[in-house]
LUMVOLUM-27484 format. One record per residue: x, y, z of N, C-alpha, C, O in turn. Coordinates in pm, whole numbers, plus 50000, padded with zeros to 5 digits. Layout:
BEGIN
XYZXYZXYZXYZ...
//
This chain:
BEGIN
948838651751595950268648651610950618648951758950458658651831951098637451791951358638851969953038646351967953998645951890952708653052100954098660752172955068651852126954958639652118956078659352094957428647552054957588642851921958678640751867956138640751855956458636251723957018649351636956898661251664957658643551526958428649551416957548648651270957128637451243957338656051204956838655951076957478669650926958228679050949957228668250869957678673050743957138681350654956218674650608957128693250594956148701750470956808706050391958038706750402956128710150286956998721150190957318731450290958488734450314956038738650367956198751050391955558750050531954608742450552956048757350620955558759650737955228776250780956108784750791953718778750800953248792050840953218795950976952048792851003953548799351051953528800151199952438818151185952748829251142950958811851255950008823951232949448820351159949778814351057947798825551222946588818151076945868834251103944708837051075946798842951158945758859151137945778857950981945898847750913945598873250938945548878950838946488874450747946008868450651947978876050750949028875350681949618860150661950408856350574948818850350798949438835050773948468836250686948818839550572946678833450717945798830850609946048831450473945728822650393946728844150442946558849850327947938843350222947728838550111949048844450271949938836350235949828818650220950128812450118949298812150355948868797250336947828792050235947468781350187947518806150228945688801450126947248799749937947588790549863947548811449948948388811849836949548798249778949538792649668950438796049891951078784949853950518773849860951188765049806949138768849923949068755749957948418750549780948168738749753948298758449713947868756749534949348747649491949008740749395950128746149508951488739149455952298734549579953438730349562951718735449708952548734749806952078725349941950978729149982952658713350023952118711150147952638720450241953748725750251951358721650321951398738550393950728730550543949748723150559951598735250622951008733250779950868748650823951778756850837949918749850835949468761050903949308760651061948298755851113950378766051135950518767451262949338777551369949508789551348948418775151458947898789351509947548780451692946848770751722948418789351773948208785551897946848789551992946618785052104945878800851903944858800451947943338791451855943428781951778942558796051883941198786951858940958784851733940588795551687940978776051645940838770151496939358772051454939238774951335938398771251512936938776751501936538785651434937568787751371935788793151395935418805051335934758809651444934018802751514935088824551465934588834951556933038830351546932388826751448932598831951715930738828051711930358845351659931038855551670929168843251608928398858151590928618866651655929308875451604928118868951813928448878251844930218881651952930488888952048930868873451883932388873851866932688886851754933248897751753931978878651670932078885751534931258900951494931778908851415930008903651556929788920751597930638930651586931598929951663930568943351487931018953651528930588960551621931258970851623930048960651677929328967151830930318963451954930318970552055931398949151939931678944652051933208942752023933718937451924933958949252154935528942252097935768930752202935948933152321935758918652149936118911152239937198904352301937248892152286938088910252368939678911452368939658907352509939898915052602939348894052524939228887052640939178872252586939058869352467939298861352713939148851152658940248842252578941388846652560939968833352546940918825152452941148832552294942158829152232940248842152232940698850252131941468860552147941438868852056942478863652281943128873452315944458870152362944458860552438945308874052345947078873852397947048886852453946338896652432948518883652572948028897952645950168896452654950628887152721950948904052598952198905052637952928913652719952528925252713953768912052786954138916752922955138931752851955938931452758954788941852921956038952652862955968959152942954958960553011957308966452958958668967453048957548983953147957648988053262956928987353068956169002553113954558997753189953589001853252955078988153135953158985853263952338984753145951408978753199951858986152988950778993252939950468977952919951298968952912949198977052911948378967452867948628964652693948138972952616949448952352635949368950852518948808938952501949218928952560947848938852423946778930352333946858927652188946948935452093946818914652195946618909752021945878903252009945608898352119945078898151908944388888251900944878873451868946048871951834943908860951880944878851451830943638840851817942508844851845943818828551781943238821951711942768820551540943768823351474941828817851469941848819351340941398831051311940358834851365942258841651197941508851251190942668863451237942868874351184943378856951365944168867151432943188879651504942018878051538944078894251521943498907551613942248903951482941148899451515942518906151362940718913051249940068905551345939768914951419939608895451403938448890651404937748896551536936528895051545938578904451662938478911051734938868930251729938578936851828939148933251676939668945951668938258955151603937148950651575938618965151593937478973151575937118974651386936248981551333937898967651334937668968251183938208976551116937878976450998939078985151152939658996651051940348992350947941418987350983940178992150819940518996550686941228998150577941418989950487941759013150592942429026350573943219021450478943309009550510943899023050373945519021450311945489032350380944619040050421947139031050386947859049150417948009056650332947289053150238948739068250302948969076050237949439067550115949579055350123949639073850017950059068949865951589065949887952009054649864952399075349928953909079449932954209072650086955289074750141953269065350141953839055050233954479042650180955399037150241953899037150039954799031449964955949031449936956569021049915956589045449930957389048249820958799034449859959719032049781958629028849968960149021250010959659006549966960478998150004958789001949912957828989549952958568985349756958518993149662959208970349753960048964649697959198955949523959338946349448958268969249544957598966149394956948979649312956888990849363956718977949245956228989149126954538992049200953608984149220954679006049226953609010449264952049008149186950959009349242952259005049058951109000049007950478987749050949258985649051951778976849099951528966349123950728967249271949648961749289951288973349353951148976849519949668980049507948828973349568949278992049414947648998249426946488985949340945308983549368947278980549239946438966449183946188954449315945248946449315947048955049402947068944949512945678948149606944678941349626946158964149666945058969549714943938965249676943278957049739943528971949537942238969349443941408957349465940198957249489942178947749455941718935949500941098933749657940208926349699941708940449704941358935249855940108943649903938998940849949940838956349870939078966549885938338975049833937548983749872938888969049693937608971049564938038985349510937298989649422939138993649548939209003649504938309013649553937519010849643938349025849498937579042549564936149032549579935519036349678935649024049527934399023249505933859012049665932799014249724934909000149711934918997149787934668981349753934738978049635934388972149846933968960449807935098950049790935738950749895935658940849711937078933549709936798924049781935678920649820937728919649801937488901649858937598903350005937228893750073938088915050072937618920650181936558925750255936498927150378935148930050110933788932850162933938949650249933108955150322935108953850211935638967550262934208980250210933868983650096933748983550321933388995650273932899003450423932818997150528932549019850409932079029150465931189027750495930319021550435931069035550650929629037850717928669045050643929169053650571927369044050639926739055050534926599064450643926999065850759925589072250530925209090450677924229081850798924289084950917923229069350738922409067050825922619058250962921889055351056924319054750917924479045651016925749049151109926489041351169925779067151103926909073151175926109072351297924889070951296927069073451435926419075551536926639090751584927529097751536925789094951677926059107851726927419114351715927709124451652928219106451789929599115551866930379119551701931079129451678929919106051581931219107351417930159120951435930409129651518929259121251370927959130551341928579147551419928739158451365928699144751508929869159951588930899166451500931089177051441931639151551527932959152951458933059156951346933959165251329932439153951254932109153351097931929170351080932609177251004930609176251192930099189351117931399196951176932239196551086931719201151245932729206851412933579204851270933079212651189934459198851220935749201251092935179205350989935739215550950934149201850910933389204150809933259222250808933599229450715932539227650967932649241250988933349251451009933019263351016935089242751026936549247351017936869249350910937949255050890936039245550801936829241650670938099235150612938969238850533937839223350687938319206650663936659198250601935509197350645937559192650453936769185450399937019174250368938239173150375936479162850329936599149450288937419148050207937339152050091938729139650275940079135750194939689134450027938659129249984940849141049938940159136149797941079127249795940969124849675941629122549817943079108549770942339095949776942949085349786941029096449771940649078849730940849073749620940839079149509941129057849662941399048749758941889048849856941559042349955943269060849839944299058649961943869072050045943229081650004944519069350197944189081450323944899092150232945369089750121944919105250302945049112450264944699125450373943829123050457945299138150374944879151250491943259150750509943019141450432942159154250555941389155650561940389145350659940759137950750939119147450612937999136750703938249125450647938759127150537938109114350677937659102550621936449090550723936569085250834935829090250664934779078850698935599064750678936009057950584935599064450815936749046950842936409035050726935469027450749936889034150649936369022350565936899009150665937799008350749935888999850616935718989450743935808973950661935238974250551936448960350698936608950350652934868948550699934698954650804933818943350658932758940550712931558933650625931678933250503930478928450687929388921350619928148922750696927948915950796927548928950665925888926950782925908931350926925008928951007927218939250954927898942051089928478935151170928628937251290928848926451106930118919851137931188918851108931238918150985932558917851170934118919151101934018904651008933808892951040934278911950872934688897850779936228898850749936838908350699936778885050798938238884550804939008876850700938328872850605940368873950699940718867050603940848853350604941558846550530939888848750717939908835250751938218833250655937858822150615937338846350632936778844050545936938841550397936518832350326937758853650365938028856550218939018852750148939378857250038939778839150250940738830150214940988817250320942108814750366940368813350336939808802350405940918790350390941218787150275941588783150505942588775250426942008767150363940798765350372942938759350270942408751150151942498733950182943548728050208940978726950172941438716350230942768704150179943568698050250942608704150057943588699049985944818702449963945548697949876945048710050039946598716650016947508720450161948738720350170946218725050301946888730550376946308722450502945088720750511947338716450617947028709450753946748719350843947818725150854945968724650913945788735951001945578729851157944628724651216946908733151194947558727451333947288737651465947588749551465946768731751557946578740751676948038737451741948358725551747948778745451779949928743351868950368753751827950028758951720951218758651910952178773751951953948770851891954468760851940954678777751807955828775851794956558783151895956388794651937957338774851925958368781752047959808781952007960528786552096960348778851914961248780351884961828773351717961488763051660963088787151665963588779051555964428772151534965418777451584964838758751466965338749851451966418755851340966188760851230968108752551432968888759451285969898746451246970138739051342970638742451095971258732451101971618740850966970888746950888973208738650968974618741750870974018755650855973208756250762974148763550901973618776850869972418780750812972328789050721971318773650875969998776550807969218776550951969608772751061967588784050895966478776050963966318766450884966758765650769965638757950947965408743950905964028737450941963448729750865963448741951095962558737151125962058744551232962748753151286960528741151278960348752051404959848740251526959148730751490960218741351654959558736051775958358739651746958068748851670957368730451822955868731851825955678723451963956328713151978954728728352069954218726952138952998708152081952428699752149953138709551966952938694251950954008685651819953768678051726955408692951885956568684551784957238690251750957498699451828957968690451635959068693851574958178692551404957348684351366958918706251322958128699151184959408708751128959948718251184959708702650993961168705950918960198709250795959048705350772961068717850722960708724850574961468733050580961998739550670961528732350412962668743650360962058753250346962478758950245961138759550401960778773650407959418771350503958308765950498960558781450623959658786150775959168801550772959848811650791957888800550746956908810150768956598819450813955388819350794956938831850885956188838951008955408846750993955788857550948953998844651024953228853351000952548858151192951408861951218953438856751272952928859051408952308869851453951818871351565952338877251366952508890951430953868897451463954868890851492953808910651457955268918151482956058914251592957288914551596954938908951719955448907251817955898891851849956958887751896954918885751814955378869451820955888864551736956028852451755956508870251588957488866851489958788872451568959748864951584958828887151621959558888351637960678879851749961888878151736959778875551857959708866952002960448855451945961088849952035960588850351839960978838451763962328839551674963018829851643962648855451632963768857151537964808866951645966028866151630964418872951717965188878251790966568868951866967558875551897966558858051885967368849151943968618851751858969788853551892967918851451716968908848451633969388865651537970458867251480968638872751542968688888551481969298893851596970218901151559969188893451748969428899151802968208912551840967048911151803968618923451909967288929951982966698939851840967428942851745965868942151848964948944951730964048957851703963008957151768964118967651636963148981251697961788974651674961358967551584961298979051779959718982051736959378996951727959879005051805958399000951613957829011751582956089013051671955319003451668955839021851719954209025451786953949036951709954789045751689952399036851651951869053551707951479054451849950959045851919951879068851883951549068352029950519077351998950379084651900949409074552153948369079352118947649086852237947129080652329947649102352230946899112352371945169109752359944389112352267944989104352474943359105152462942639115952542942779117052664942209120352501940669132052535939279129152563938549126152469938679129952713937599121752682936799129652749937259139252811935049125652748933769135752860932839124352811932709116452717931979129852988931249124052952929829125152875929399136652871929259117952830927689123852738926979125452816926889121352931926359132352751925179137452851923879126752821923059127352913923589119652740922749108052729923449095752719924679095752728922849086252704923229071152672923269074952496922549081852424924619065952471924839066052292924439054652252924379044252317924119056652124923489047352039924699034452046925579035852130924719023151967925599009251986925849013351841924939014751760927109015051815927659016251687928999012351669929799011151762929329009751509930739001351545932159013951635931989026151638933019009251677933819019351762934699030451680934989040151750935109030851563935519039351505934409044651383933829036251314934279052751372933719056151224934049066151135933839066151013934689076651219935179088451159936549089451215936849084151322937349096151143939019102451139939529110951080939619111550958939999119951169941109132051045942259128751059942799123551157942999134050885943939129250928944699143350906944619142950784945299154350928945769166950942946769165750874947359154950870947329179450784948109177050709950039177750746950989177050668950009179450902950849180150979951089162351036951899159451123950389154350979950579138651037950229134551138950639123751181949469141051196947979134851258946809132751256945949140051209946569115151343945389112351303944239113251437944359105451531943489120151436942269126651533940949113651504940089112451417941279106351608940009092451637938889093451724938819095451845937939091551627936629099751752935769084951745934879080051675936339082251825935469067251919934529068451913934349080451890933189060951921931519061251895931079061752057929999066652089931779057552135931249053552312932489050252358933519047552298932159050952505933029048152597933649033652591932739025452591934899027552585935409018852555934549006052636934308994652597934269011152729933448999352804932068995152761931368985252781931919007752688930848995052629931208986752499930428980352428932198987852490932378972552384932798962152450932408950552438934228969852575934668957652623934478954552748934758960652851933808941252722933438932252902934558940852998935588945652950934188941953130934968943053234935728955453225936248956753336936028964753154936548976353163935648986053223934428986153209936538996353308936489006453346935239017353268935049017153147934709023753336934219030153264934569051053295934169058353385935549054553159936049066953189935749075553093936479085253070934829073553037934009084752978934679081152804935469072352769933999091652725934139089752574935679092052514936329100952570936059087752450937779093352421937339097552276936479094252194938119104452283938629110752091940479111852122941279119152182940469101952055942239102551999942859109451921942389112451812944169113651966944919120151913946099105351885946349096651969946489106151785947849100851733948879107251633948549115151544950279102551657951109108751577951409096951491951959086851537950979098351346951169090051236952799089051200953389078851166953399102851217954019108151108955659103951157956619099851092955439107551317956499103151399956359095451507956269099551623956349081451461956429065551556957499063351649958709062651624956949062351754958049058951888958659045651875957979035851844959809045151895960569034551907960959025952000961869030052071960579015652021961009006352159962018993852093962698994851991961908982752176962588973052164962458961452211962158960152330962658951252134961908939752185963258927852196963648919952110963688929752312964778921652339964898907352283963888901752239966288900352285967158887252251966048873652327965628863052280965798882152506965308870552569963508876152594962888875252700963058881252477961528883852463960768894552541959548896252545961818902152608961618914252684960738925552581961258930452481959668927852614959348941152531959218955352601958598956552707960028969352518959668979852582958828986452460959468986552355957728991252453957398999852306957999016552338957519025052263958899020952433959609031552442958779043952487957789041852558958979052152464958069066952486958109075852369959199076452312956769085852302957479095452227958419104852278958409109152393959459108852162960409119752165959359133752221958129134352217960429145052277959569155252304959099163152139957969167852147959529164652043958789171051918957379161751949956319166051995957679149051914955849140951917955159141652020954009137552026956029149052152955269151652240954329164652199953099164252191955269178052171954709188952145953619187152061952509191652091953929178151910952639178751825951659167851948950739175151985951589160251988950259153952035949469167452099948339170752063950389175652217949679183352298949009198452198948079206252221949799197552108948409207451985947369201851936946329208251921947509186951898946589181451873945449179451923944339180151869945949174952103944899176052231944149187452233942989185652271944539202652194944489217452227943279216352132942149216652182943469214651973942669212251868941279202551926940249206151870941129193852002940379183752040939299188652136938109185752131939959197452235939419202952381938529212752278937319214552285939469218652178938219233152122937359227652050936359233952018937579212451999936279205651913935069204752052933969210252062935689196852135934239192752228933979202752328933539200352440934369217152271933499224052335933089234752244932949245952293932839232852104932099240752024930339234752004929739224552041929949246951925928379239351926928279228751857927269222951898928839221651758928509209751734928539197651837928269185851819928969204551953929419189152072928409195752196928329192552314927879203352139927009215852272925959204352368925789203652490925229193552220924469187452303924719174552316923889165552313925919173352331926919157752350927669154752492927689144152554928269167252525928799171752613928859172752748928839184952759928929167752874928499172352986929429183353056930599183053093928529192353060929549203153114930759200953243930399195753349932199205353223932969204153300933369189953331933839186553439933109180653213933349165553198934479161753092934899150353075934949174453016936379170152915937679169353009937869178653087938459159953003939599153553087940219150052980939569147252879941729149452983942839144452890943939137352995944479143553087944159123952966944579109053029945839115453025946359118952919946439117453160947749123053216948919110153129950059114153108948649099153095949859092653027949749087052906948909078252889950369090052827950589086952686950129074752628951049066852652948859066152539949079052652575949959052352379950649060152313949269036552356950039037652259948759027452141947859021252197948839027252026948239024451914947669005951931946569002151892948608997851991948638984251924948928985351763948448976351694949658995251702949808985751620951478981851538951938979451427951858983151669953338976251647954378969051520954788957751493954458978851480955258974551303956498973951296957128978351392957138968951195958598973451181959798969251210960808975551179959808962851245960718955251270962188947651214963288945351264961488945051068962308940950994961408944450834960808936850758961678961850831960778968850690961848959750590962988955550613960938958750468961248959750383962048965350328962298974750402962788966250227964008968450102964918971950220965838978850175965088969650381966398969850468966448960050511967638957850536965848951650539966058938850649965228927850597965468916850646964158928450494963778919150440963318919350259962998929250193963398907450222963388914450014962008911249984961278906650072961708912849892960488911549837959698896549852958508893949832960548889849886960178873849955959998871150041959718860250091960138882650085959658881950260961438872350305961058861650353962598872450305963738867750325964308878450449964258890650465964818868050518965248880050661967248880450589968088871850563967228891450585968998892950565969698890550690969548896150798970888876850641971758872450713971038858250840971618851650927969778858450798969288842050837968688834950724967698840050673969168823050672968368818150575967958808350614968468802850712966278800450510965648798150542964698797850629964238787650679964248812550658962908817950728963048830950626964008835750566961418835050636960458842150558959898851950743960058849950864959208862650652958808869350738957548880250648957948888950570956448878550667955188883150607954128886450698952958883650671954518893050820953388899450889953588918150871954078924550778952968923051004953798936651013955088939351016955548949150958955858930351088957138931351108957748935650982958968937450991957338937350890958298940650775957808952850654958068952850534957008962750735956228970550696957218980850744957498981550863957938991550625958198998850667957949010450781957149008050871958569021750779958639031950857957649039750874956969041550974957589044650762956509056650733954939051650715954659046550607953929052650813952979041950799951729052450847951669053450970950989058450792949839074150825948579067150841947709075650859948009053550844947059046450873947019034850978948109032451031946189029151009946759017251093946879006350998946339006950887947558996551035948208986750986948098977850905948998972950837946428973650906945698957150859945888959250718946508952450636945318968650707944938968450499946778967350479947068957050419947508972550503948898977550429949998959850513951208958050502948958950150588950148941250631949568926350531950158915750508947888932250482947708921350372948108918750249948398909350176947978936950248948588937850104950068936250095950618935649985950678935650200952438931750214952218917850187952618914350076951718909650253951808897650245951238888050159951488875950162950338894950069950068890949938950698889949830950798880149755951388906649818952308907349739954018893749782954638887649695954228893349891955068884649902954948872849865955818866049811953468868349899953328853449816952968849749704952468839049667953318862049631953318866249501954458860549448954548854349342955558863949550956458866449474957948852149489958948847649433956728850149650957338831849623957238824449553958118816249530956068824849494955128813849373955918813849270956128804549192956618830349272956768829549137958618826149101959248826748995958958823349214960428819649246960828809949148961958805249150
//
């Protein structure tokens, strides 16, 4: 379609991550579906696709400007961040539901599907590291709580207080995404490279979205951008918008050997006070090209209480700072961390007088919230007080969120195009 031209759909998806995929794969069965994605239409090359490597560079990476300096990253092209991100998993807690605009049977049947339930597997290929394929630093982590007497979450499927072994979207060690396990459909869906820049409104509606190659009209505009680039698009018209972060204290030393190449998360606690304790496999640089190299981190995050920023009218983003309470819990958490890597399970991990804790707060990436559910958007993914636009990424993932994001923004957006179909 050349610049300038105009064209027409049932439905327009803006985003071919996780949540466009998964929704476009759904309507394009009864529906013409243009699937919008301003990065690379390709399938991730192999070692794109590696858990060993985050590749957050390049044309598979967006990098957005915010107001504090921090480096924010998303992914983009087909596939979205899954096809770069480190693979995590997780549903959240059970009672992270409790606000989410359907019958909890329905919500954990959704799950089921995607990652096979306690047992694992689903059209996601979701499952756990075994014992043989932990690397050293989980292998620490694991005994060091195990010898506190902290044991392996019992709440499977869902997170829960305790250890958990990161359940992982994956195949042969590689991230399998939903550009795999819902692939658009050729007969049903146009999959357009071009960037939306803006929405089209007429007699009190959306109506249509700008595209970097045109203009395209349908009675139902899509957003699956991400929290941040849906939001970049509705804000004009919502006005300024919270964003929710976990913020996150890192703790790091260096090893005393070279570590094995393993995927970057594998192990996590999650404390029954609402934190989650991330013990990284290696130093961030060795996954990612061109970074710094500052020794091993183990994360501290506050699940329980998400910092609030704001993502302005004219696309300004701040993700804010934690309050001082989420300050106090991170710095117990840190306290808890310093006495892990220096007990004997970390004795021969450790380089003496090499544990350091990163003087500034960073923050999660995983930016939710915006417009949660049963307040600002219905079970159709419908934004209250704009009609004709939909909204089915994070942005509409409630408050209360004790895992990171991916598993709980597919299963949002499944269930939503559930519930269009069935309109």
């Amino acid at each position: 379609m050349a610049g300038g031209a105009r064209r027409t759909a049932d439905a327009v998806v803006v985003g071919a991550g996780s949540a466009g995929l998964a929704v476009a794969h759904a309507l394009s069965h009864d529906r013409d579906v243009v699937l919008l994605e301003g990065g690379p239409l390709a399938a991730p090359s192999a070692a794109t696709r590696r858990l060993t490597t985050l590749p957050l560079g390049g044309d598979r990476a967006r990098r957005y400007a915010e107001a504090r300096g921090r480096d924010v990253v998303r992914g983009r092209g087909l596939g979205g961040s899954a096809a770069v991100n480190g693979g995590y998993f997780l549903r959240g807690h059970r009672d992270d539901y409790a606000d989410w605009p359907w019958p909890h049977e329905r919500i954990a049947a959704t799950f089921d599907r995607l990652d096979g339930g306690a047992a694992g597997g689903g059209t996601m290929r979701v499952s756990a590291c075994r014992d043989a394929e932990l690397g050293p630093v989980s292998a620490g982590f694991e005994s060091h709580w195990r010898t506190s007497g902290i044991d392996s979450a019992r709440t499977a499927p869902w997170a829960g207080a305790g250890l958990h072994r990161v359940r992982s979207n994956r195949r042969a060690g590689a991230r399998w995404t939903v550009a795999d396990a819902f692939p658009p459909r050729a007969d049903g869906t146009t999959l357009l490279r071009a960037t939306a820049t803006a929405l089209i409104e007429a007699r009190g509606a959306i109506v249509g979205v700008h595209t970097t190659a045109g203009r395209i009209d349908a009675p139902e505009i899509i957003l699956a951008a991400g929290t941040l680039g849906s939001g970049a698009l509705l804000a004009p018209w919502t006005g300024p918008l919270t964003t929710l972060e976990h913020p996150e204290r890192v703790v790091r030393f260096a090893p005393r050997t070279p570590l094995s190449p393993v995927p970057l998360l594998q192990a996590v606690l999650h404390t029954d006070d609402g934190l989650e304790f991330r013990c990284y496999s290696d130093d961030f640089a060795s996954y990612i090209p061109g970074v710094e190299r500052r020794g091993v981190p183990i994360g501290v995050a506050d699940m329980s209480r998400p910092t609030r920023g704001v993502l302005a009218a004219n696309g300004a983003l701040d993700l804010g700072e934690p309050d001082e309470e989420s300050r106090t819990r991170l710095a117990l958490g840190v306290d808890d961390v310093v006495a892990m890597l220096r007990s004997p399970a970390f004795a021969d991990l450790v380089e003496p007088g090499s544990i350091a804790v990163d003087p500034v707060i960073g923050m999660s990436s995983h930016t939710w919230g915006t417009l949660p559910l049963g307040e600002r958007t219905d079970a159709g993914g419908r934004v209250d007080g704009l009609d004709g636009v939909r909204v089915v990424d994070g942005s509409v993932l409630p408050a209360l969120l004790r895992s990171g994001p991916h598993a709980s923004i597919l299963a949002a957006a499944s269930l939503i195009a559930e519930t269009i179909r069935a309109e």
